[in-house]
N, C-alpha and C positions, 0 to 999 in steps of 0.2 A: 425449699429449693436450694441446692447448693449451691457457694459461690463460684462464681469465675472468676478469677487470679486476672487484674489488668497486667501486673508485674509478671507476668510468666513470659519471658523474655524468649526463651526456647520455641513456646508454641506462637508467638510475633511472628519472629524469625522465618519460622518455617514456611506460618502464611506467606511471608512477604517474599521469598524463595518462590514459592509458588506460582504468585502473579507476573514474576522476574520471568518466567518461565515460558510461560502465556503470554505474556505481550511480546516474546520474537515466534512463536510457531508460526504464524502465517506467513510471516517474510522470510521465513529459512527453507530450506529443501528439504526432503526425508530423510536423506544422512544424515544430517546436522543435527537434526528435532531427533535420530535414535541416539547420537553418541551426549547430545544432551540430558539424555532422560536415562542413558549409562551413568554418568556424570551424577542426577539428582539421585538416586538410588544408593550409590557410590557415597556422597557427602551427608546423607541420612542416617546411613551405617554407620559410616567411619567418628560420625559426631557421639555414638553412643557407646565410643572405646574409647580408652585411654592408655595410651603405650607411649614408650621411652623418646621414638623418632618420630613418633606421629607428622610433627612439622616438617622436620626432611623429607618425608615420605611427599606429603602434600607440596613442597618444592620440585620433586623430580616432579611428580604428575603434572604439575603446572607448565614445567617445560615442554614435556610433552605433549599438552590439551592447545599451548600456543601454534607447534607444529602440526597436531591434524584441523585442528582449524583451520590452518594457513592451508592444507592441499583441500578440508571440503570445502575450502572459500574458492577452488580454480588458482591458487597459486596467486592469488592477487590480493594486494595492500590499499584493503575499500573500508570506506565508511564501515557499510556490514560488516567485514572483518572485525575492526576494534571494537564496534557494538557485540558482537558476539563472543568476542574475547574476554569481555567484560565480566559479561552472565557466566563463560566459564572459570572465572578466576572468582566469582561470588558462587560460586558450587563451592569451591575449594575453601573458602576463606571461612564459609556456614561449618563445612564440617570440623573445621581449625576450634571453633568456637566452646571456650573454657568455663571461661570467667565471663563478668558481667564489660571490660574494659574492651573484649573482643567485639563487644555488640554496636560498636561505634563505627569503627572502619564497615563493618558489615551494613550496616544501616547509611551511610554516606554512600556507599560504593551502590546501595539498589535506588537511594536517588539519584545519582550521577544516569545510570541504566534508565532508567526513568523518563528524566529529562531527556536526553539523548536520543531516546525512541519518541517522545514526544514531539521534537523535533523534524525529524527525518520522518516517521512514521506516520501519514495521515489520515487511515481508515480508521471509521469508528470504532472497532471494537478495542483497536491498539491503543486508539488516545483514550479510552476510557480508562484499558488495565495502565496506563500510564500514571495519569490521573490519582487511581486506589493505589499505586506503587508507593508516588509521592505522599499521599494522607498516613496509609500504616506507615511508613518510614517515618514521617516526621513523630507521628504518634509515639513510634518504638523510641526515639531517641528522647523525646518527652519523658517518658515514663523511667525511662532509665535513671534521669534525676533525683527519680521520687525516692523518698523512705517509710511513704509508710503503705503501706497493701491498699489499693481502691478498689473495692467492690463494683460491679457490672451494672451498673446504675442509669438514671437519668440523667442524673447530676452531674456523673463522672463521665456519659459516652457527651454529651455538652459542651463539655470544659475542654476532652479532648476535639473534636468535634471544631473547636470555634480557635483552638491553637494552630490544629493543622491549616483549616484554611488562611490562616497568615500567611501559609507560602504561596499563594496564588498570588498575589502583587508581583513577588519574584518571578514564579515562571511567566507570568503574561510581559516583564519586559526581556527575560531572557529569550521567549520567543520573537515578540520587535525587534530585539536590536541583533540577537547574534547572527552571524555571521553564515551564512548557506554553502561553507569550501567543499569543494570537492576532491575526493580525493580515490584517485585509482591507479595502483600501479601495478602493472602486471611482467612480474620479472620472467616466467617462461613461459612459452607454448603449449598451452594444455591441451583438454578436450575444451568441444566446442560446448556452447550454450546452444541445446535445444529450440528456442524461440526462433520465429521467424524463419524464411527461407533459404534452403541450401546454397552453394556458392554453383552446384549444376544440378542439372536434374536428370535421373534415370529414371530405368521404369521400377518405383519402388520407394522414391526417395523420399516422397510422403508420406509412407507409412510409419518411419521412422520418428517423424513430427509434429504429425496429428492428433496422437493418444495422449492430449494434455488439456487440462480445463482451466492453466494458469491462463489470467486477463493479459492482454496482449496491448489493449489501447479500448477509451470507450466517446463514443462519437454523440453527441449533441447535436438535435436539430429543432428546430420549431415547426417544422413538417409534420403533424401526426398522420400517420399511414403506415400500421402495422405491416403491411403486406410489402411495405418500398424494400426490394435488397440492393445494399449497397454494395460495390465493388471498390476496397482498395487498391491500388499495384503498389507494389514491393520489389521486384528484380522483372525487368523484361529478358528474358531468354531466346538471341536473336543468332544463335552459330550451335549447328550441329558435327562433333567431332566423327572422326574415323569410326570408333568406340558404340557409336548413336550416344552419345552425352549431351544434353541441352547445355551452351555454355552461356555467362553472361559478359558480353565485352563493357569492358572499362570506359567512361565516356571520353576519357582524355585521349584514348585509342581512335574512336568513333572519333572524335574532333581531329585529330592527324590526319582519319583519312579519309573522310568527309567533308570537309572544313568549308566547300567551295558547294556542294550539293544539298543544302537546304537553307531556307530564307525562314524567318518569321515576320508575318503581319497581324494586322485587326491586334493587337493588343489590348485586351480592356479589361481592367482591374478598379474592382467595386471593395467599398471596406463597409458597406449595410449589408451583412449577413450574418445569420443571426445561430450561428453554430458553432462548435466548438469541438474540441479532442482532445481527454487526458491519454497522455502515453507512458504506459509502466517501461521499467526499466526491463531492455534486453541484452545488455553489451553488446549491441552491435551500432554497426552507423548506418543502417536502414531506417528510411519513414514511412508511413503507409501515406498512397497519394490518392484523393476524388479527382476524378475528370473533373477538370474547369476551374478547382479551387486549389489556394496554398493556402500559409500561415502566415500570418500578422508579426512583423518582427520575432523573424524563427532562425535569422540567419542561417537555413537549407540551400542546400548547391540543388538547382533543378537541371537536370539530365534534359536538356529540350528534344532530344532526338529519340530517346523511350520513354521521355514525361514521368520520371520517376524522381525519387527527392534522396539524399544523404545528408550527413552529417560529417562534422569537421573531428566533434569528439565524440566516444560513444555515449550512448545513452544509458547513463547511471541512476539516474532520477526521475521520481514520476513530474511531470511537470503538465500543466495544463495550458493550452495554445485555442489561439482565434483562429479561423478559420474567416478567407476574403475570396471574393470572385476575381480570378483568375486568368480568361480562355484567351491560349495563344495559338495562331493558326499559324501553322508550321506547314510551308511547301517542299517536299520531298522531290529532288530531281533522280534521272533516269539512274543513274551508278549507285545514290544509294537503296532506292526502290529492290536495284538488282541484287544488293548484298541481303534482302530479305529473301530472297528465291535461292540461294544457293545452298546446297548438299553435297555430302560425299558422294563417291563413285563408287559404294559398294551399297546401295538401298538397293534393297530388294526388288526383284523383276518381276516378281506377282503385284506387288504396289504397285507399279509403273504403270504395267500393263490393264491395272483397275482403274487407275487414275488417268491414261489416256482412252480407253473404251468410254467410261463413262462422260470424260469433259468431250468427247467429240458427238456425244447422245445429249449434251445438256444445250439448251438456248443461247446460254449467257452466263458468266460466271458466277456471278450467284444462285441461278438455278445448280448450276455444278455446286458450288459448296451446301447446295438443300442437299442435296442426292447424298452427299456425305453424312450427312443429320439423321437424315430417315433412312442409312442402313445402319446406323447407332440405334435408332428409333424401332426399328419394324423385323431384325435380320439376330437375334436373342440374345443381344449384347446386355451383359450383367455389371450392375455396380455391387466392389465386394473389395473391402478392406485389409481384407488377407487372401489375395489369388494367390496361386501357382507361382512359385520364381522363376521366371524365365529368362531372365537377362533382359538387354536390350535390345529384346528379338521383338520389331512392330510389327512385321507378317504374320508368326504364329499368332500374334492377338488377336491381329483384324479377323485372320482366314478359321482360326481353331479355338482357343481357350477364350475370345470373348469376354473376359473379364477382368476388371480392372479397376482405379478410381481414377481422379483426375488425370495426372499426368498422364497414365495411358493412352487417354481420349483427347485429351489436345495435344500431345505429341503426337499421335498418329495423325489428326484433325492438319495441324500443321504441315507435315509431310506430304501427304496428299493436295495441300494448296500448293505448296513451292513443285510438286513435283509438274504442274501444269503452269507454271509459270507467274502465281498468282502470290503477291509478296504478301509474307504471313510471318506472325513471332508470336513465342508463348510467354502471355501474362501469369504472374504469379504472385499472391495476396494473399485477404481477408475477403471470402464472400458472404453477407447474411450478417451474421450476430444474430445475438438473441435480443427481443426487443422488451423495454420497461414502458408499458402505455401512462404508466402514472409521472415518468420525469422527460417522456417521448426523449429517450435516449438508447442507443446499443450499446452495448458489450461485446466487445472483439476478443473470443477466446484462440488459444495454439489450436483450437483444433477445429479450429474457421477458417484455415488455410487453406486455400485453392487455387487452381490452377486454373485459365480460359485462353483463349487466342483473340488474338487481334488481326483480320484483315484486312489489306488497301483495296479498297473499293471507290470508286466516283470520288477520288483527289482527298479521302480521310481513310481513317484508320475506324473500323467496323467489330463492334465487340458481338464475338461467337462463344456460347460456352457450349461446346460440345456433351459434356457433362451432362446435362439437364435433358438432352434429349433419349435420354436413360427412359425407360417406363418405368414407372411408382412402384408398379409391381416385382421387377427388376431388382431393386434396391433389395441387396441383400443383408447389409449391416453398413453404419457411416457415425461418424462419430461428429460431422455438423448435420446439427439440426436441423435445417434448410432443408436438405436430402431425404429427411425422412417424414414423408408425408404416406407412409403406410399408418396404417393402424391395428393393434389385437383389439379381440373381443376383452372387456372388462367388464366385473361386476358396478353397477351402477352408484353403490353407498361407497367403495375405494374408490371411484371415480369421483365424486363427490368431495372426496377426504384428500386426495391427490390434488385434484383444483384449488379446495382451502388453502394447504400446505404451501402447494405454487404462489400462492395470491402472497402470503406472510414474506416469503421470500424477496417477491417485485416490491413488497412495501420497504421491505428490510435494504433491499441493492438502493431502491432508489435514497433512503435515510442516507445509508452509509456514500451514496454520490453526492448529495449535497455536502457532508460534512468533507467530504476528502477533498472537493471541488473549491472551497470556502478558502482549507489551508494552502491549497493549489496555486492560490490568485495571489497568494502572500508570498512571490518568490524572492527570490536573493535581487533582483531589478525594483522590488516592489519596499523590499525593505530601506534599498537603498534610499530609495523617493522619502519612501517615509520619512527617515531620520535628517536627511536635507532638508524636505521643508520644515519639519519642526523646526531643524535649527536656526535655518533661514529667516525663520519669522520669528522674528526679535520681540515684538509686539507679545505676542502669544506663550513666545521662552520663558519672558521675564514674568509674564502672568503667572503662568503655572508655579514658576518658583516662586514667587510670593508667596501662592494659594499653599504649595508643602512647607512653606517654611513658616507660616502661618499656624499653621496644623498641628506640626511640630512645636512648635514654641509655647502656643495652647497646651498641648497635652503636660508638657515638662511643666508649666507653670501647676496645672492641676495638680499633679504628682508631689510638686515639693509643697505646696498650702495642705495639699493633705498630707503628706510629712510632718510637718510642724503642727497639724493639730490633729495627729494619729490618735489623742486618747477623746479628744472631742467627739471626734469621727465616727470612734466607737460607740460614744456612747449613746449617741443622739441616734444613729443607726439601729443600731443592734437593741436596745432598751426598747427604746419607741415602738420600735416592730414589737417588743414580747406585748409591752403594755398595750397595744392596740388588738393583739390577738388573745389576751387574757384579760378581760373585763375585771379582775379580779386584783388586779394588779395596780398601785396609787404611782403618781410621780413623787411623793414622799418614800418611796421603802428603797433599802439600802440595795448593795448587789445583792450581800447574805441574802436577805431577807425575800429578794425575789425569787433565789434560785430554793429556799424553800418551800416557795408557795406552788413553784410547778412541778407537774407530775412527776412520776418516776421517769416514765419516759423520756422525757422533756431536759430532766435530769441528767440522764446518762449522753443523752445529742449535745446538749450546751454546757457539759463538766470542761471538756478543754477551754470551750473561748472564756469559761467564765473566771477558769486559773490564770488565763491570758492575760483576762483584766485586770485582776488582780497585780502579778505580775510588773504591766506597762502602770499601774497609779500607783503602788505603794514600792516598788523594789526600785530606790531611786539609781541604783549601779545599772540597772536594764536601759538599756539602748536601743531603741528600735533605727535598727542599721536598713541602707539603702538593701540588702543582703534580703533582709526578712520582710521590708515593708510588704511585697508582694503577694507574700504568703497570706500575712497577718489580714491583710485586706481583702484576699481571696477567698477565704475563710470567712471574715466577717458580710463579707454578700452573700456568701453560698446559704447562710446560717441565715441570713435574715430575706431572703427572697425566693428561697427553697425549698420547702419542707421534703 
């Protein structure tokens, strides 16, 4: 079997390149992960040439990989940013790599990467390749030491093996103690971030922000009931422009000119509930909101008048939040009731005239808003992800093309209430997730966005989703699964293998939620606690440092007795062991005389320690310096507890 070169310092390298690599894909977008994998391609080559400017060369590009980084980062100076900067300047630096002195910087700079993702990064698969970042690294800078070739051993994946994990003391207090800053700054106006809901709605604007599976937020309950959907709000949309643009007024708007037309009563906030919400990062200052519930020291501004939540700063970080019962009953007077009923002057005269025929055929207003349901329901209205563009024409929908997705259907929904008098506003969210029955928790993906109305009905506000009264059959393509409750014929044994597959997945989301959830609860408030009461407790301070400094003063004490009686050590060690595994062997025969007696074999494993010995008893100018002791003793255990 041929050997494997521990010292092959190039193919280290590469691995640890590798894994550098892998632990950002999931937290980067697809531009970044291609001009990355430009980048590893690029420093793979270039490392296997040798030319006069090579290093300049690798300077300009470096200027330049800081600059497209900086626009696919959105122009902004983020944590990701510098983490990503990092990985491409350890592109550059691998392919820089010469000599054996290069492999230093290279190997510090993918622990640094390492830890850093470690950190900030808390889904399982990151903090694993994190984790293997940290081990080969240490390993690589280990072996760089060495001089002489280690064969791919027991012995030797051990030694490294039991080196590396020394750094695990470190990073578990650099996770404790360090610091959680934040950092985002965004010097221009770029494109927007896809996530989350537009600033208005047409007819269209959904489709623009649906077609995405990134996680958007994931909700916790102790409710097991697959079948419950939940509804977030995210932006109420309560003014229709000239244009037909759904707009969202600003609450500080609403409070100037409502100020005096609604009250809140019944107050009642409960902190026994037993659910939770991690929320990924979206740079926006949108919250998703449950009827009835907020969040446990979340410091959110609540919009009382669309009961919807924002933020002070964006949302940079994944961060994990309590969830508390809430319900404020908010009484709505007549002026602002009325600014829900209001429209332009150029709606359409066939709505008008659909919308006063039928509310003057219906009992009561809610019979009137069925009658709207069940010509969504019964009159061949289609759900379809990519209609026809039509502007924001709601006549041609209602009266001709018939198809559309949410917004369609509760903008039209909407219009039809306000046009009879009946004050109505379009909700817009998360409806559904996907559900995990094994951590009874959802998954709120971009493309669980939806859209429903809210009517005032009998002194509350009444959730309508127009949407649903689609027939199943209807559903012509929908990218939330909620929606599609059609089904093809499939072959039985793929059906079979498709269910398996699923199952591995819920067991897989739910692993990687509890670990993400764990690092979650450890935020920058949590750290701070931490490090306060440690210090606080005097009692417990002075313990512990006793207990390391104890530990400490132990180990040194060991170190120098076995110092001072290094040839003892040896011998009583190393001897012992032969004589006890060779029967053959007296406590009278000299060294000579033992290394005789054993094999050839035997011979050729213990020719070094036994010139060692030699050596440290007879060569009295030999010094066994604090330099060597460690060797010399490393070797003398490997040799006598090893074969």
């Amino acid at each position: 079997m041929p050997r494997i070169n521990l010292l092959n310092y190039n193919f280290n390298a590469l691995i640890i390149l590798v894994c550098s690599f892998l632990v950002l894909i999931p937290e980067i977008e697809f531009s970044t992960n291609i001009f990355f994998l430009i980048l590893f391609f690029f420093a793979v080559i270039q490392k296997s040439f040798s030319y006069k400017y090579k290093k300049v060369f690798s300077s300009i590009l470096a200027i330049a990989t800081i600059y497209i980084l900086f626009v696919l980062n959105d122009q902004t100076l983020s944590k990701e940013y510098f983490i990503n900067l990092i990985l491409g300047l350890i592109f550059l630096k691998y392919s820089e790599i010469e000599k054996k002195e290069n492999h230093y910087f290279f190997g510090f700079s993918c622990v640094f990467l390492a830890v850093s993702s470690l950190v900030y990064g808390q889904d399982l698969i990151s903090s694993f390749l994190s984790f293997i970042i940290i081990l080969l690294s240490i390993i690589h800078l280990y072996s760089l030491n060495q001089t002489k070739i280690l064969k791919l051993n027991l012995n030797n994946l051990f030694r490294y093996f039991i080196f590396a994990l020394s750094i695990i003391p470190i990073i578990t207090i650099i996770y404790f103690v360090f610091p959680r800053a934040e950092l985002n700054i965004k010097l221009f106006e770029t494109k927007k971030n896809q996530l989350g809901i537009p600033d208005k709605i047409s007819l269209g604007s959904f489709q623009n922000i649906s077609d995405s599976e990134e996680n958007v937020f994931i909700f916790k309950t102790n409710i097991q009931d697959e079948d419950k959907k939940y509804y977030f709000r995210v932006k109420v949309f309560d003014k229709l422009s000239i244009s037909k643009d759904w707009l969202n007024s600003e609450y500080k708007i609403l409070l100037a000119q409502f100020k005096d037309s609604f009250t809140v009563s019944n107050y009642i906030k409960r902190q026994d509930i037993d659910a939770s919400l991690i929320m990924f990062p979206h740079e926006k200052k949108w919250f998703p909101k449950l009827a009835n519930y907020n969040f446990k020291n979340s410091n959110l501004n609540l919009n009382l008048i669309n009961n919807t939540l924002t933020t002070n700063k964006v949302v940079t970080n994944k961060k994990s939040y309590k969830l508390i019962y809430d319900k404020r009953d908010v009484a709505y007077q007549k002026k602002l009731l009325d600014f829900y009923t209001l429209l332009p002057n150029n709606i359409s005269p066939k709505l008008k005239q659909w919308a006063k025929t039928n509310f003057e055929n219906a009992s009561d207003p809610k019979d009137y808003l069925d009658k709207i349901l069940n010509e969504f329901k019964t009159n061949n209205f289609f759900y379809n992800l990519t209609p026809v563009n039509q502007g924001n024409d709601y006549e041609n929908f209602f009266f001709n093309t018939k198809t559309g997705y949410c917004e369609y259907y509760a903008g039209t929904f909407t219009i039809l209430a306000r046009l009879v008098g009946i004050p109505a506003r379009i909700v817009t969210g998360y409806y559904g997730g996907s559900y995990n029955n094994i951590g009874n928790f959802y998954t709120f993906k971009q493309r669980d966005a939806h859209s429903w109305v809210e009517i005032f009905i009998d002194n509350n506000w009444v959730l309508y989703d127009p949407t649903l009264a689609v027939p199943n059959e209807n559903i012509l393509n929908s990218n939330n699964s909620n929606f599609e409750s059609f089904e093809t014929s499939i072959v039985s044994s793929n059906n079979e293998q498709k269910i398996n597959i699923s199952r591995v997945g819920i067991y897989f989301e739910y692993i990687n939620y509890v670990w993400t959830n764990s690092f979650l609860r450890y935020d920058e408030r949590s750290r701070t606690n931490f490090i306060k009461e440690k210090l606080s407790n005097t009692d417990m301070y002075k313990t512990i440092f006793f207990i390391l400094f104890s530990i400490i003063a132990i180990i040194y004490l060991i170190k120098i007795i076995l110092f001072i009686y290094a040839r003892n050590f040896l011998y009583k060690l190393f001897f012992n062991k032969l004589r006890k595994n060779n029967k053959n062997l007296s406590n009278y025969m000299t060294h000579q005389e033992i290394y005789k007696s054993l094999k050839n074999i035997d011979q050729k494993r213990f020719e070094h320690l036994f010139k060692l010995y030699e050596q440290i008893k007879f060569d009295k100018k030999y010094k066994i310096s604090f330099k060597n002791f460690y060797s010399i003793n490393f070797q003398i255990i490997k040799y006598a507890y090893f074969k």
